[in-house]
N, C-alpha and C positions, 0 to 999 in steps of 0.2 A: 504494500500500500504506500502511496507517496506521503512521507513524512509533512512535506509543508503543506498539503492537502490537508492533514488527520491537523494539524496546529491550528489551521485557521479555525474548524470544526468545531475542536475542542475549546477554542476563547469563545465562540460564539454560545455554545454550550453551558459553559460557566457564565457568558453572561446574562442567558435568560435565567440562571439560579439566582442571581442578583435581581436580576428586575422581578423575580416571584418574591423574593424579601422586601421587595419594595427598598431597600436600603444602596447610599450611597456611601455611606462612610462605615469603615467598622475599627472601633478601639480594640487591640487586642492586649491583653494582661497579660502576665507570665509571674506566675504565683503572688498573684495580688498585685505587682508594680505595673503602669500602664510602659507596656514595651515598646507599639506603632502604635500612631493612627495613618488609617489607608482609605484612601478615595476612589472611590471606580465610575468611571463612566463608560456609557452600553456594555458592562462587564469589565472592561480593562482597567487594572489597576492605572492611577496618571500619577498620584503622589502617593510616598511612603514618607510619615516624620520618624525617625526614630529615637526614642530617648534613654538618655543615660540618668534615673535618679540622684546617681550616689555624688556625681558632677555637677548636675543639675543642667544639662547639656543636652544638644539634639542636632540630627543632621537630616536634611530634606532630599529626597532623590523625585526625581521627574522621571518620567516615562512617558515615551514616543512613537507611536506605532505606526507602522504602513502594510493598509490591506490587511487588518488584524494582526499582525504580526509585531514584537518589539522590535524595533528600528535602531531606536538610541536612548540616552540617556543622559541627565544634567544632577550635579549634584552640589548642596552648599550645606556649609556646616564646621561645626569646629572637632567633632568626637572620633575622627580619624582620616590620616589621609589619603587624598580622593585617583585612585587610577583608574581614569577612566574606561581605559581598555580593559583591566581585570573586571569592573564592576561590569561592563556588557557583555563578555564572555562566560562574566559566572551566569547572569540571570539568562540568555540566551541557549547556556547549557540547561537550565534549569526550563527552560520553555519546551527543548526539544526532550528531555527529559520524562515531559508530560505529557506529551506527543506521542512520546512511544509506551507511557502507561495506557494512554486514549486507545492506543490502538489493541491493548491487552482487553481495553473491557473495564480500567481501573481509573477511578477519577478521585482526586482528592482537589474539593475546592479551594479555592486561592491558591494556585499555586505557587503566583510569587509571594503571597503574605505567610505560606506554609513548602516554601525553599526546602527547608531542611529534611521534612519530611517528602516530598517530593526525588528528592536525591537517593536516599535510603531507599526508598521502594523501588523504585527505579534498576539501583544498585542491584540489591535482592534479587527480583522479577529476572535480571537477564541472565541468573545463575542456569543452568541448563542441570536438565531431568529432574524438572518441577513434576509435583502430582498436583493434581485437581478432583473436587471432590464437588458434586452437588447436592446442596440439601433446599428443595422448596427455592426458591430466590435467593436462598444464600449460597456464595462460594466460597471453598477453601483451597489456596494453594498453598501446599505444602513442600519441603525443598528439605530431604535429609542428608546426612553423612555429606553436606559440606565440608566439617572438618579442615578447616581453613581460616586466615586471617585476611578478612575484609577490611581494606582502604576506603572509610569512613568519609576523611576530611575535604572538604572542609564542611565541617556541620559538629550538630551540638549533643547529638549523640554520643560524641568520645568522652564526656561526663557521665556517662551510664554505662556504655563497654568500651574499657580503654582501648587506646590504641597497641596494636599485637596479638590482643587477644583470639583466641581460636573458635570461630562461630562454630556451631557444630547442626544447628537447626532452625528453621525459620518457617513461620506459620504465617500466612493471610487470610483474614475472612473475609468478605466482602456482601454486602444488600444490594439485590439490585444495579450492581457495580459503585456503589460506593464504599470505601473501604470504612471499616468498622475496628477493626484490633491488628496489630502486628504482635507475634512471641519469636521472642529470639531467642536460644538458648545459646548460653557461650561456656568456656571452662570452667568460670569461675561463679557462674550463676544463670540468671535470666532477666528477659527486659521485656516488658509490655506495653504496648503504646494503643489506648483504647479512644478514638472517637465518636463524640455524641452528638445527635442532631436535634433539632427541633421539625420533623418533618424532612426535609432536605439539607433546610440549613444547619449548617455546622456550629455549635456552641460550645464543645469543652473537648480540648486534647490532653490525657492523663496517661503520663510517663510513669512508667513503676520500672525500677531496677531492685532486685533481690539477689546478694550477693550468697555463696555456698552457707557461711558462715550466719546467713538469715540478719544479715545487717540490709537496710533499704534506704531508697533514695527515691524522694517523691517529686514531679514537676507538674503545674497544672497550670494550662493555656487557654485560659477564656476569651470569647468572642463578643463584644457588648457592638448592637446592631444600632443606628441612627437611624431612624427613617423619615423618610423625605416628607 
């Protein structure tokens, strides 16, 4: 299937889940601190602010599309500095990234406001001799005896399974092709990443790591919707 085909498809896709929200802007937290706020218009993300609390500090990135597609990119701010080419080649990577989950059958909304999870699945998915499993509208793929160390970065995962470590298993469930829970199992524990919706829309992504030793580490990413 032609990749810049399934891309276009795919924004258009996610932008009627936006216009079903009725919402243009969505705050998103990351355990209680306000992380972005993000702007969409006809679906496409246009602004990302990002903020730093602990600074008291934020940086604005623009987005530019042609033919639904990201084009380019502008960015101002003081919380880190700005290369233009990496920041369009990360999120670029991260479009075609989604493109090729689109074409699996796998949507995870916002994608650039949900990057990091975007990457990971991505990641996962192109592992070869996946099992698939169906029950009623939901799917499971399933991917064992990896046994292997998965190149994560850059993303925010390697706070949950370090980097080296040796995946050994990895589970997806999916509604309807919306993804629902990710389980990774690695050497030194496991890691859960559960998605919640309100109907379509997405409202809370819940990280669970559980290391052998039964020590945990919790992350929650709330979605708070504006509506127009």
């Amino acid at each position: 299937m032609n990749i810049k085909f399934n891309a276009v498809i795919l924004f258009l896709m996610i932008g009627v889940v936006a216009c079903q929200a009725q919402s243009s802007v969505i705050h998103v937290y990351k355990d209680n601190k306000l992380e972005t706020e993000n702007y969409f218009k006809k679906g496409n993300l246009i602004k990302q602010i990002s903020f730093n609390s602990e600074k008291n500090e934020s940086d604005t990135v623009n987005f530019f599309y042609k033919n639904s597609l990201l084009d380019h990119l502008s960015k101002k701010g003081a919380m880190v500095s700005f290369d233009e080419d990496g920041y369009q080649h990360y999120f670029k990577d991260i479009q075609a990234n989604n493109s090729y989950l689109y074409s699996h059958n796998i949507i995870i909304p916002y994608p650039f406001v949900n990057a990091n999870e975007v990457s990971n699945v991505a990641n996962m998915v192109s592992i070869k001799n996946c099992k698939e499993i169906k029950n009623g509208s939901k799917r499971i793929v399933i991917i064992n005896g990896i046994n292997s160390s998965i190149h994560f970065y850059p993303s925010e995962i390697g706070k949950f399974i370090p980097e080296g470590s040796i995946v050994i298993k990895y589970e997806l469930v999916l509604n309807k092709n919306l993804i629902l829970e990710e389980k990774y199992e690695f050497d030194n524990g496991k890691f859960d990443r559960k998605y919640f919706y309100e109907k379509t829309r997405l409202t809370k992504i819940l990280s669970i790591r559980t290391y052998n030793d039964n020590t945990t580490l919790k992350s929650e990413k709330l979605f708070k919707y504006l509506v127009d």
